[in-house]
C-alpha positions in Angstrom: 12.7 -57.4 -44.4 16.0 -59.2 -46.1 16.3 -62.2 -44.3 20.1 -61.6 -42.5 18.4 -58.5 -40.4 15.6 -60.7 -39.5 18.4 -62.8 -38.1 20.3 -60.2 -36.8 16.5 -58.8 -34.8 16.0 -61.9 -33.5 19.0 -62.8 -32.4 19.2 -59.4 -30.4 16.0 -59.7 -29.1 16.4 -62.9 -27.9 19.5 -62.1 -25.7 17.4 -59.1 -24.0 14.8 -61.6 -23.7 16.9 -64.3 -21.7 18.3 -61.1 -20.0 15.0 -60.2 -18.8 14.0 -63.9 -18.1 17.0 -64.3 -16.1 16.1 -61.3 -13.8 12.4 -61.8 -13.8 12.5 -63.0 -9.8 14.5 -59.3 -9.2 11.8 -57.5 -11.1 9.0 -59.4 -9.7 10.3 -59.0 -5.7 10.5 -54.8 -6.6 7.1 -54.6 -8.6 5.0 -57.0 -6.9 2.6 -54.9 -6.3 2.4 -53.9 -9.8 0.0 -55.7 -12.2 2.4 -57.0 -14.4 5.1 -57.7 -11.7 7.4 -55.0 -13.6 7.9 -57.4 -16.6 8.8 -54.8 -18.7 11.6 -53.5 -16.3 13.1 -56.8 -15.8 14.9 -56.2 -18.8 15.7 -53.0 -18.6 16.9 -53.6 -15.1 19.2 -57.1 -16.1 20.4 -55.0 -19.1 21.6 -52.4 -16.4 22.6 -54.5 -13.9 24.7 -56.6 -16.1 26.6 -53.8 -17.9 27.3 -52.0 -14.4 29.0 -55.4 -13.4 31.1 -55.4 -16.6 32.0 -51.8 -16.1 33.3 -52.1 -12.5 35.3 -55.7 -13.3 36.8 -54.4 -16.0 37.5 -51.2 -14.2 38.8 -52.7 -11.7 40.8 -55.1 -13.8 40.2 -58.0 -12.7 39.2 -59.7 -16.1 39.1 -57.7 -19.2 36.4 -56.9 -21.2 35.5 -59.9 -23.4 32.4 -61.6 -24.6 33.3 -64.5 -22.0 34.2 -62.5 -19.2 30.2 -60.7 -20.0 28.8 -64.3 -20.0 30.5 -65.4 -16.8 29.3 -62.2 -15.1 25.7 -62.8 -16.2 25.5 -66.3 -15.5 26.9 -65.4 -11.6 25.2 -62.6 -11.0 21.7 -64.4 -11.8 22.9 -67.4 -10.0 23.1 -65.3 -7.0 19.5 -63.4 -7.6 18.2 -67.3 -7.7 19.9 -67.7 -4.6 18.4 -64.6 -3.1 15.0 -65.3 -4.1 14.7 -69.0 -4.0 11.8 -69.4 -1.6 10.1 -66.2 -3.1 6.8 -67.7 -4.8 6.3 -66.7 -8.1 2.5 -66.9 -9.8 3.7 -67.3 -13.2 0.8 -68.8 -14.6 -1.4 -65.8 -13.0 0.7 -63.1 -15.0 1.6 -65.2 -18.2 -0.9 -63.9 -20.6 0.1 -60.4 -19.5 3.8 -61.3 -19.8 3.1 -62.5 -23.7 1.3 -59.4 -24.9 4.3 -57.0 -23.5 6.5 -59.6 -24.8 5.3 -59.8 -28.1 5.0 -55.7 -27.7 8.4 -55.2 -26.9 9.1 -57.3 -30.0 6.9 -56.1 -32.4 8.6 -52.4 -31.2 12.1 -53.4 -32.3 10.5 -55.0 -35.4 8.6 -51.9 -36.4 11.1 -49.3 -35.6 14.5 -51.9 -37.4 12.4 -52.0 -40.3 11.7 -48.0 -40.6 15.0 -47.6 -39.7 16.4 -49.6 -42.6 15.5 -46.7 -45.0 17.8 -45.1 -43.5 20.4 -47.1 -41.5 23.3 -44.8 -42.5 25.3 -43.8 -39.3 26.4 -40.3 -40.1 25.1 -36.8 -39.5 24.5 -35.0 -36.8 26.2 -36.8 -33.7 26.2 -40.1 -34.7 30.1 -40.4 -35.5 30.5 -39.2 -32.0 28.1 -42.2 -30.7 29.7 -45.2 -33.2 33.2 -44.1 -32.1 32.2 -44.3 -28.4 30.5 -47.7 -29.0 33.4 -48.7 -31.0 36.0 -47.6 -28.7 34.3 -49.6 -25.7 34.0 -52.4 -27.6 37.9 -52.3 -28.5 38.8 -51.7 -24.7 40.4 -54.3 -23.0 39.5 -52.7 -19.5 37.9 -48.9 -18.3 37.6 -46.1 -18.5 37.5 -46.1 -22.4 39.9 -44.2 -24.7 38.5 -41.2 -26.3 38.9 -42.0 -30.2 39.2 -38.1 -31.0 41.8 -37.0 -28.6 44.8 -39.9 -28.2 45.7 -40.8 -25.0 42.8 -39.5 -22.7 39.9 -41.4 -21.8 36.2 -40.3 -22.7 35.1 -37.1 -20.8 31.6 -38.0 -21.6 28.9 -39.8 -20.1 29.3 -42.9 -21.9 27.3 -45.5 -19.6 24.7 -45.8 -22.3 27.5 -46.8 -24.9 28.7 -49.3 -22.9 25.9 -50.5 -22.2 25.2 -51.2 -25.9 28.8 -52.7 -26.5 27.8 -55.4 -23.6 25.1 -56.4 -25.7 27.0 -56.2 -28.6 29.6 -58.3 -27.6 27.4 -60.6 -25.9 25.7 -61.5 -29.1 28.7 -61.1 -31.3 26.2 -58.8 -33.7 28.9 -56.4 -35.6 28.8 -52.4 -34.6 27.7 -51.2 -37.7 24.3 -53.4 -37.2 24.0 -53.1 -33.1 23.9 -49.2 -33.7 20.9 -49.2 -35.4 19.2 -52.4 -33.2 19.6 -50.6 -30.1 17.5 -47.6 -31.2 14.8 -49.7 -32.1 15.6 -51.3 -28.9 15.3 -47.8 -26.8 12.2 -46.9 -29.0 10.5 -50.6 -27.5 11.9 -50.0 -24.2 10.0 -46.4 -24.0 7.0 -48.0 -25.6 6.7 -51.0 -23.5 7.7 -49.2 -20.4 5.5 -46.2 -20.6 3.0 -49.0 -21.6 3.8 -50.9 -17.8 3.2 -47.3 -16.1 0.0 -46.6 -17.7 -1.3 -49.8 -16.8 -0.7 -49.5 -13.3 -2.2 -45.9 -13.2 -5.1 -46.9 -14.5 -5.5 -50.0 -12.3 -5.5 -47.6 -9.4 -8.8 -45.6 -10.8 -12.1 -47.9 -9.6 -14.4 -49.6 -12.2 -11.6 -49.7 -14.8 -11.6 -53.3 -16.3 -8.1 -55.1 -17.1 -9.2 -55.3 -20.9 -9.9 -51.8 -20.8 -6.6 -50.8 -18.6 -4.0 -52.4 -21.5 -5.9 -50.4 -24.6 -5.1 -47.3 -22.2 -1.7 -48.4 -21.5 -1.3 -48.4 -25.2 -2.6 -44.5 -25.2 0.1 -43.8 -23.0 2.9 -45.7 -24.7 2.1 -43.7 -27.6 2.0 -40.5 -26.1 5.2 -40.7 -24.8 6.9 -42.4 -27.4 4.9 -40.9 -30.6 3.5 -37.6 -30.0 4.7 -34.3 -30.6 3.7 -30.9 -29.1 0.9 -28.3 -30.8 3.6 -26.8 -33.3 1.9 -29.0 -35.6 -0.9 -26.4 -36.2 1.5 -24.5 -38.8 1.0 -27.5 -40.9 -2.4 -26.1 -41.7 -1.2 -22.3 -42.2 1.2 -20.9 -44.7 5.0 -20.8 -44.1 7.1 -18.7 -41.9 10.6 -18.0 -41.1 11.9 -20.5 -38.9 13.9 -17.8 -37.2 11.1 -15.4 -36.9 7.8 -17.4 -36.7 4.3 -15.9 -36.3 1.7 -16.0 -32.7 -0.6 -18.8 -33.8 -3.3 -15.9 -34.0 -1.6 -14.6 -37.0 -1.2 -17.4 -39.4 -2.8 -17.6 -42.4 -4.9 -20.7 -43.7 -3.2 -22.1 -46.3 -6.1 -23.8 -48.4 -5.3 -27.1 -50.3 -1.4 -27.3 -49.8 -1.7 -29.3 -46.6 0.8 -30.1 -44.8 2.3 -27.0 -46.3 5.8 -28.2 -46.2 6.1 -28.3 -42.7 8.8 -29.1 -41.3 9.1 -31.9 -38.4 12.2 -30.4 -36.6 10.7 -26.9 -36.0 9.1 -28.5 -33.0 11.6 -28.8 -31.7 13.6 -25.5 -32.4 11.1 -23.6 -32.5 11.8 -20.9 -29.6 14.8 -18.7 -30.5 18.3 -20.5 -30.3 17.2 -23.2 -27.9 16.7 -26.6 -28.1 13.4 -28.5 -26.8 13.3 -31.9 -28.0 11.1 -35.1 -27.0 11.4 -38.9 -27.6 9.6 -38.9 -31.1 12.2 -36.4 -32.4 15.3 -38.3 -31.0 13.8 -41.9 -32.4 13.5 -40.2 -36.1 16.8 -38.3 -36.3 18.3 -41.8 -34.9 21.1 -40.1 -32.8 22.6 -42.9 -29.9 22.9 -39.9 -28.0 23.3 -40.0 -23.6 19.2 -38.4 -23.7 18.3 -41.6 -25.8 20.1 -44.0 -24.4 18.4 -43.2 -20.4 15.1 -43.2 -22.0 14.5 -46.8 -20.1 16.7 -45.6 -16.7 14.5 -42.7 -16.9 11.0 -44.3 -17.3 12.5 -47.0 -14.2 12.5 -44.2 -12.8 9.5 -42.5 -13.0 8.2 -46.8 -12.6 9.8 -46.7 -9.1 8.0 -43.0 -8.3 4.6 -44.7 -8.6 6.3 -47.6 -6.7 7.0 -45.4 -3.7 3.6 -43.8 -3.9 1.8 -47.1 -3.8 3.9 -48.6 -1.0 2.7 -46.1 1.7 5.7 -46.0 3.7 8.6 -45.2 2.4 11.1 -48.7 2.1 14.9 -48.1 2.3 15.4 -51.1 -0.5 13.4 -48.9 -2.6 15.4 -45.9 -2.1 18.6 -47.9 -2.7 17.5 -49.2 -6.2 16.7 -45.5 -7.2 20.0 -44.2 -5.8 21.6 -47.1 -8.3 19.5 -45.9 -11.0 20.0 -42.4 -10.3 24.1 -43.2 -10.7 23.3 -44.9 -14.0 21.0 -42.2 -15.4 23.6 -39.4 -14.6 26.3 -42.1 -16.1 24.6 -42.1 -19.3 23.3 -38.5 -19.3 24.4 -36.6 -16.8 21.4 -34.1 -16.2 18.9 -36.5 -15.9 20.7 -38.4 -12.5 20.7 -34.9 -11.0 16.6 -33.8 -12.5 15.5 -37.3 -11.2 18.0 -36.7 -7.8 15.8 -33.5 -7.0 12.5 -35.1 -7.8 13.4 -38.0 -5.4 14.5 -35.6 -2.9 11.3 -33.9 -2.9 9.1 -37.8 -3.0 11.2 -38.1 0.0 9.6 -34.7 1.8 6.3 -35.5 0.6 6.0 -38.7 1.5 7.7 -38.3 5.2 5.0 -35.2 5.5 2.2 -37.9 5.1 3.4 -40.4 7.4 4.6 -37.9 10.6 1.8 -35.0 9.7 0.1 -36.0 13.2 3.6 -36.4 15.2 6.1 -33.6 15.6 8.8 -32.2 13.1 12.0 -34.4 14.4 10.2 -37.5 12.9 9.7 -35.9 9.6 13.3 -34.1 9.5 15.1 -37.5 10.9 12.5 -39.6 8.6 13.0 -37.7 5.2 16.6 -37.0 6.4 17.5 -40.9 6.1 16.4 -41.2 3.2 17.7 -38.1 1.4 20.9 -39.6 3.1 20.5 -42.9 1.3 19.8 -41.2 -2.1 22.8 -39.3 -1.8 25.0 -41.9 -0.1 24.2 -44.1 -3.1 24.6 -41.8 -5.6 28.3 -41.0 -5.0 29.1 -44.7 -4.2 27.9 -46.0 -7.2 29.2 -43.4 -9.7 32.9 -43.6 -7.8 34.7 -45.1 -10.5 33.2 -43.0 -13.4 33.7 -39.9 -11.6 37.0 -40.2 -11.4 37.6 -40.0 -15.1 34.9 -37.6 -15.8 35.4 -33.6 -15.4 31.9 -31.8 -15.9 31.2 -29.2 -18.8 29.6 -26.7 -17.1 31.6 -24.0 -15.5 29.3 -21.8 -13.5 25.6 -21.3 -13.1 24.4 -18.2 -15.4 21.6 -15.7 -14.4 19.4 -14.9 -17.3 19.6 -11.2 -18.2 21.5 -10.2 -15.3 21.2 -6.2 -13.9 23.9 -4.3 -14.4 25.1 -4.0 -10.8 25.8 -7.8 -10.8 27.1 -7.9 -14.5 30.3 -5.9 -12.6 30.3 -8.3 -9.8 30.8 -10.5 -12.4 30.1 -13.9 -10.5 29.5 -14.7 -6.6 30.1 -18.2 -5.6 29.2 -20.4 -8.7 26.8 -18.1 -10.2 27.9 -16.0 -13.3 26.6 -12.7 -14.0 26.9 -11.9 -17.5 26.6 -9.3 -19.8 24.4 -9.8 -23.3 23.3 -13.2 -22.1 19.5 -12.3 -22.0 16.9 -14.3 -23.7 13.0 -14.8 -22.0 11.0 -17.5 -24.1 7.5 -15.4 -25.7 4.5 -16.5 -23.2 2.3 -18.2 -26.4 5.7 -19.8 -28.0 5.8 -21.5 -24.4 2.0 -22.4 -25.1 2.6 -24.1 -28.3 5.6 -26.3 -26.9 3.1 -27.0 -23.2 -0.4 -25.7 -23.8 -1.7 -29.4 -24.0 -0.7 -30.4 -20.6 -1.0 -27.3 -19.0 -4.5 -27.2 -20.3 -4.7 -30.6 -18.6 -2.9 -30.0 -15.4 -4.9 -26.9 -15.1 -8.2 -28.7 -15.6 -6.9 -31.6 -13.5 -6.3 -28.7 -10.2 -9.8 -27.7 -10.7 -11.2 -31.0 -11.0 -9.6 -32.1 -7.9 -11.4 -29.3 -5.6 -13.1 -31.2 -3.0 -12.1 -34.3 -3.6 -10.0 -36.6 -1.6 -6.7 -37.6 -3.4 -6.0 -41.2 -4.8 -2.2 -42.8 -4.8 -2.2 -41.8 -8.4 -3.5 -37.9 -8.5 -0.8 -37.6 -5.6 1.6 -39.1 -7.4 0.8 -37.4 -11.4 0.2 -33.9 -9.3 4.1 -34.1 -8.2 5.4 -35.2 -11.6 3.0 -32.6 -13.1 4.4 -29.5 -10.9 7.9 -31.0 -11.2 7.8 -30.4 -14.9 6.5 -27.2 -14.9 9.2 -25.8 -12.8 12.0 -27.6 -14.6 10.3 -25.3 -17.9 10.1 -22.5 -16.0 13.9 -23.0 -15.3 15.6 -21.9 -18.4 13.4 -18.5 -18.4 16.1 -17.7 -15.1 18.8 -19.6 -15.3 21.5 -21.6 -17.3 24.3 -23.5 -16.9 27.4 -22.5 -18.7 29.1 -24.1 -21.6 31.3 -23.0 -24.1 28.2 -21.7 -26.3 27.6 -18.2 -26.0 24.4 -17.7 -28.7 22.6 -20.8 -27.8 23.9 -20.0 -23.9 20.9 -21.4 -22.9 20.0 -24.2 -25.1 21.4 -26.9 -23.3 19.9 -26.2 -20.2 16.9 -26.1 -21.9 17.2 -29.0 -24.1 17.5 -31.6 -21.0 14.9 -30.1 -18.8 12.5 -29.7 -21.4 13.2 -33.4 -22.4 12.6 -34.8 -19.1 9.4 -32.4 -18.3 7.4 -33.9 -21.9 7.6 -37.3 -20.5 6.2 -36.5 -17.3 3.9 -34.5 -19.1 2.5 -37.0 -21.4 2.1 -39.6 -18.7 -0.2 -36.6 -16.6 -2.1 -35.8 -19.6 -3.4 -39.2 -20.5 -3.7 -40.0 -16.8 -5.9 -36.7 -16.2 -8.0 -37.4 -19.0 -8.6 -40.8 -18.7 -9.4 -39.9 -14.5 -11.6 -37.0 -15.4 -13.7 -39.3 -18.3 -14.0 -42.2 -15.3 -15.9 -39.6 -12.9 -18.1 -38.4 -15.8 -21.5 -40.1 -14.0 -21.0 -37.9 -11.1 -21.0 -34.7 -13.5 -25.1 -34.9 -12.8 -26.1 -31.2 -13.0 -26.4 -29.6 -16.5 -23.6 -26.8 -16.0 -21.1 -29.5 -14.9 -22.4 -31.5 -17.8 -21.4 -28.8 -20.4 -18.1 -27.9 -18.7 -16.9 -31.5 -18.4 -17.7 -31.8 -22.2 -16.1 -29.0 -23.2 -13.3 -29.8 -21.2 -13.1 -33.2 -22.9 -13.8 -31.9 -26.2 -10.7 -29.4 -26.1 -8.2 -31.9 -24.8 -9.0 -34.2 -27.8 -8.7 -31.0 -30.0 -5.3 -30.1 -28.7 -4.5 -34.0 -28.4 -5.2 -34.0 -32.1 -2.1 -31.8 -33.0 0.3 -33.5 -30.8 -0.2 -37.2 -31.8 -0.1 -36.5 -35.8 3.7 -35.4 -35.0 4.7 -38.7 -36.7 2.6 -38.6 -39.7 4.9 -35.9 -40.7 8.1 -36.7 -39.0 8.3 -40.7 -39.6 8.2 -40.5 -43.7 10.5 -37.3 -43.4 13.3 -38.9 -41.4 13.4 -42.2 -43.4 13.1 -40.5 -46.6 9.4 -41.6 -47.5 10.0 -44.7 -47.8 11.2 -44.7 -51.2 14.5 -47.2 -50.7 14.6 -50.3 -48.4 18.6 -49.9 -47.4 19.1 -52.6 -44.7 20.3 -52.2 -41.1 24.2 -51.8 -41.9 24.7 -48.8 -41.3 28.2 -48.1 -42.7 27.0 -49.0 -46.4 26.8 -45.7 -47.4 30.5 -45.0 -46.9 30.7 -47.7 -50.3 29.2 -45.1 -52.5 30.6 -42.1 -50.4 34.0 -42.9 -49.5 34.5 -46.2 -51.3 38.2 -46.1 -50.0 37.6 -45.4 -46.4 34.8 -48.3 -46.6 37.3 -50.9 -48.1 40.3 -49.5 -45.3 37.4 -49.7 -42.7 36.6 -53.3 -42.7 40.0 -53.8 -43.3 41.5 -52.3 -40.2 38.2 -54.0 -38.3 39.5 -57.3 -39.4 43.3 -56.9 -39.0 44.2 -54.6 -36.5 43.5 -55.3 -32.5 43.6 -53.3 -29.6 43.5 -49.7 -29.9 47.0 -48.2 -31.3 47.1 -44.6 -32.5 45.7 -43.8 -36.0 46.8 -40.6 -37.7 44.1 -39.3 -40.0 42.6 -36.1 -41.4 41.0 -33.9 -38.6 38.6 -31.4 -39.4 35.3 -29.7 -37.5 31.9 -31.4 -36.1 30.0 -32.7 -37.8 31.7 -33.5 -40.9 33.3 -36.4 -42.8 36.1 -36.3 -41.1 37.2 -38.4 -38.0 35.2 -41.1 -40.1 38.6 -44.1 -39.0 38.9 -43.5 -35.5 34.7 -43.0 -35.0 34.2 -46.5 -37.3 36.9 -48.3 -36.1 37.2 -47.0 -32.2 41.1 -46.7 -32.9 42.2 -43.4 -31.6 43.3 -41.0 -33.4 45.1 -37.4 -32.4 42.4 -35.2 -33.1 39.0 -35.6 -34.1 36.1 -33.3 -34.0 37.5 -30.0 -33.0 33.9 -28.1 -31.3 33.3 -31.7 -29.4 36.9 -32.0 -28.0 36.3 -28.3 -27.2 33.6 -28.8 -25.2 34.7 -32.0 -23.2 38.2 -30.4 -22.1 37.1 -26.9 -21.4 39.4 -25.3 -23.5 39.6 -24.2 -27.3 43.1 -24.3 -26.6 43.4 -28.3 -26.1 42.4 -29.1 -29.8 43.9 -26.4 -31.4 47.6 -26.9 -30.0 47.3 -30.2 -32.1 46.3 -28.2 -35.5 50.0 -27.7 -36.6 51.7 -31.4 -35.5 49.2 -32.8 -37.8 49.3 -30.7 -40.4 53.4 -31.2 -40.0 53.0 -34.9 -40.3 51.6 -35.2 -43.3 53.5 -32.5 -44.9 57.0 -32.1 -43.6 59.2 -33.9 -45.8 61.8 -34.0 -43.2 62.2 -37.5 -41.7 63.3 -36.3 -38.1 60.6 -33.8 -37.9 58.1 -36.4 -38.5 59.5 -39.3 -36.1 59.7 -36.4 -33.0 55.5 -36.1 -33.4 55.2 -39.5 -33.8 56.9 -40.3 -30.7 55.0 -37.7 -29.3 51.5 -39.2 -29.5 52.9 -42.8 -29.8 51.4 -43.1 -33.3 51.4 -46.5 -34.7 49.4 -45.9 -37.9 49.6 -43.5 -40.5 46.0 -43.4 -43.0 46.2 -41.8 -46.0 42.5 -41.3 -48.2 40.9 -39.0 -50.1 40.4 -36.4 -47.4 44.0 -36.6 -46.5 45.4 -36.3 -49.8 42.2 -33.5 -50.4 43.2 -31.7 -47.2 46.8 -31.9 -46.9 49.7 -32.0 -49.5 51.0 -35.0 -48.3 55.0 -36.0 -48.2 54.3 -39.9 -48.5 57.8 -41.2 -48.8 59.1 -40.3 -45.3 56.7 -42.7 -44.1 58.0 -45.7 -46.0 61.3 -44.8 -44.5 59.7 -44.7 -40.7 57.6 -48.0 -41.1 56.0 -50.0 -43.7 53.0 -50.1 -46.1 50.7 -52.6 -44.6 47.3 -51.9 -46.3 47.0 -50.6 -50.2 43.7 -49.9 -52.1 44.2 -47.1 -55.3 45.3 -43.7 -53.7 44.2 -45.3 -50.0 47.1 -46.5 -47.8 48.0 -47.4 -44.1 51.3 -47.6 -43.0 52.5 -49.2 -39.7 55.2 -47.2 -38.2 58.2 -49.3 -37.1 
């Protein structure tokens, strides 16, 4: 790797490092009963911790949001955690060669994945505009909520936590955008690895005669199941093509002799049931989108870390339940879906868990017991996302009912469920095989296998996340929420259950191998003998398919390889948009704050909105389908269609200075996609303000 993003690695990693290091005593008071003391988390947790802080300050404007006023928050807040903890004994010495490997892990993760991902380091495609111009925007706030850079003078209707959340540590270590972008996925790609490492660990250590040696080389088998692996849609790799919209039952393909991998395809996996979407965290780290489902990877596997937490306590501890209401907040801060899956899941721990500890006394204890603690999930929940909820309006606008009978299609809706015609799409029994048939296969093995057996701490607690995520697949088949989609109505919904129920899945799949394998000695008649090897020999068939997804997605996504690039991810725009890239840095350098930016709008996805999404400046319209979405209405972003289009064309000075006034405008930028899109009047603008920035047929004027 070119020396300058060696720096650039190191000197991220080490902030997230002393991050970590400065929260150790928090993580190591929560996870003390964990093996590695929740080393892992205490980064994940400081990180979290740190940017909330910022976020509620600044809110609250009491200081604004600077790389001093971050500093001074961290060193406080980690004074007072001393404070807190000061007589709480710590056994470093006892943990440190554990501490070292997930150290060096967690570095080695940001190393790998920065260096893959400078093949292809170009932020652009897909939503990655969208991302930048969040991060950008946050990091040119002075206080909260953020300004939305697409749609001048509203603040982001998004859930931007996870955006933040990166500008903290961008402005904390002074690292420019353009490089942060790209270091923060690597840095979500080691927080899932190292994490879902952590959790492993810990299951295993709860099955007997499993030696510490042997537990961290199955912690690794989990990290890479969750981070790595794919589902069995890989088997088309070995058959002949098909239509992506109409693909063949597995028991129809054709074996396609000597053209493996048969140009497969790595994003079929996860499109590969009829307009819906049903990604997992391999995909997401390959198409390198800093998306909300991304970015609560790590609140998500805290999480999941704090399930097995409660599970292992016995009783349940309110201190417990008042961390996961704060991560709960977070997770639906960052994506909004996940805070409410993890909500329910909780919900339900709650119930279980207040079942087992009143099952001999009456049902009051159990109702006041899981009551309390419901209480505090909720309590916390709506405390700790106060401030962001007051800026944030949700998309969905009813609850649909898939393929809804014709006497409630002319109800129409009843309360917040929708009834609507033409809105009818079941997912094909073996298409839902391909996507789940490895853990199902599993969790179905894993029921049987648990017959007349007494349950450990773990099987309780990988049998609830296991029948969690089947019902949150099973979901989608009945209902939806509603967006402004009509074809994909149901993709959404999809997408972010299906998301959360892989990882939950992975987890139980290496789990229930790994516990079946451990009980093989006491497998001592010959039929058990042949069933438990044929049950072991068909989950490392079917594991085959989904842990070669990267050997086909990895070179794909980073174009094979073929062109080491660096991690700045606006180069491109030099050979693209050489202009823009020049006006860019320019406007980076120069211009402070975030006044208004007039530039070229035109639809997702595209080139355009490239100033306002590099720069954070706002501008009056960006992406039309996004702003669509976040307001509700079609009719928000087009009402602006004909002021901008006026602007640059209207010759007539008054004309002009009446929309300017009316978005408080104080830049006009002029490129190649203005002059392409527009036939631009230039001269009223030298008359309105002055020409501040001039590169060939790019210029900025600043309006007087």
């Amino acid at each position: 790797m070119v020396n300058s993003d060696l720096l650039f690695i190191f000197r991220w990693w080490g902030l997230i490092f002393l991050i970590g290091f400065s929260f150790l005593p928090l993580s190591y008071k929560i996870f003390n009963s964990y093996i590695d003391k929740g080393y892992i988390f205490s980064k994940i947790l400081g990180t979290l911790l740190l940017s909330y802080l910022v976020f509620v300050i600044s809110f609250l404007h009491i200081t604004k949001f600077t790389q001093i006023s971050s500093i001074t928050i961290w060193i406080i807040s980690v004074f007072i955690i001393y404070f807190i903890f000061r007589k709480q004994k710590f056994e470093l010495r006892k943990n440190i060669k554990l501490f070292i490997f997930e150290e060096v892990l967690f570095l080695a993760g940001i190393i790998a994945w920065s260096y893959l991902k400078s093949f292809q380091p170009d932020i652009r495609d897909l939503e990655k505009f969208m991302d930048f111009g969040f991060i950008n925007s946050v990091l040119r706030a002075d206080y909260f909520p953020p300004k939305d850079m697409w749609l001048t003078p509203y603040p982001i209707n998004y859930y931007y936590f996870g955006h933040l959340t990166t500008a903290v540590l961008t402005k904390i270590s002074a690292i420019p955008s353009f490089i942060s972008f790209n270091l923060m996925l690597a840095t979500i790609f080691s927080f899932c690895f190292g994490a879902s490492f952590s959790i492993g660990l810990n299951l295993v250590q709860l099955i007997k005669k499993i030696s510490l040696k042997r537990s961290v080389l199955l912690g690794l088998i989990f990290a890479y199941m969750i981070s790595l692996s794919g589902n069995l849609q890989t088997i088309y790799a070995f058959f002949k093509g098909y239509s992506t919209d109409t693909p063949l039952p597995f028991w129809k393909l054709v074996l396609s002799i000597g053209t493996f991998p048969n140009a497969y395809w790595y994003p079929n996996a996860t499109r590969f049931i009829y307009h819906t979407i049903h990604e997992f965290p391999s995909y997401s780290f390959v198409v390198a989108d800093l998306h909300g489902h991304v970015l609560d990877i790590p609140i998500v596997l805290t999480l999941i870390a704090m399930a097995l937490l409660i599970f292992m306590s016995g009783k349940l501890r309110f201190s417990h339940f008042l961390l996961v209401s704060f991560l709960l907040s977070l997770s639906y801060m960052t994506n909004a879906w996940d805070g409410l899956i993890y909500l329910l899941l909780f919900c339900i721990i709650a119930i279980l868990k207040s079942i087992e500890e009143f099952h001999k006394s009456r049902l009051k204890g159990f109702i006041l017991n899981s009551g309390k603690f419901m209480g505090v999930l909720f309590g916390g929940f709506i405390i700790f996302t106060l401030l962001f909820d007051i800026n944030f309006s949700p998309f969905a606008s009813g609850i649909g009912l898939n393929c809804s009978p014709d006497f409630l299609i002319r109800m129409g809706h009843l309360g917040p469920f929708l009834f609507e015609s033409g809105q009818c799409q079941h997912s094909p029994w073996w298409q839902l095989l391909i996507l789940y048939g490895f853990p199902l296969y599993m969790i179905s093995g894993f029921v049987l296998f648990l017959r007349k057996r007494a349950l450990t701490i773990a099987d309780k607690f990988i049998l609830t996340i296991s029948l969690f995520s089947i019902f949150l697949i099973i979901i989608p088949e009945f209902f939806y929420l509603k967006d402004i989609y009509t074809t994909y109505f149901r993709a959404n919904t999809m997408f972010k259950l299906a998301y959360q129920a892989f990882i939950m899945f992975a987890l139980s799949s290496v789990y229930i191998l790994i516990r079946i394998i451990s009980e093989r000695k006491n497998f001592k008649k010959v039929w058990q003998k042949i069933i438990l090897i044929s049950f072991i020999s068909a989950a490392f068939f079917l594991m085959f398919f989904v842990t070669i997804y990267p050997y086909f997605s990895i070179p794909s996504g980073y174009g094979n390889f073929a062109k080491y690039k660096r991690l700045n991810g606006i180069d491109y725009l030099q050979t693209l948009l050489p202009g823009d890239y020049l006006a860019i840095n320019w406007i980076n350098k120069n211009i402070s704050g975030q006044p208004v930016i007039l530039e070229a709008q035109g639809d997702s996805y595209t080139t355009y909105a490239r100033i306002s999404a590099n720069t954070g400046l706002p501008t009056v319209l960006g992406w039309t389908v996004h702003e669509w979405l976040w307001r509700g209405s079609y009719d928000v972003p087009a009402s602006r269609f004909p002021d901008i289009i006026n602007l640059y064309e209207t010759s007539n000075v008054g004309i002009a200075k009446n929309i300017i006034n009316k978005y408080h405008i104080s830049y006009i930028y002029i490129g190649s996609l203005e002059r392409e899109k527009y036939n631009v009047s230039e001269d009223k603008f030298k008359k309105l303000g002055k020409l501040v920035y001039s590169n060939s047929q790019t210029h900025i004027y600043k309006i007087n």
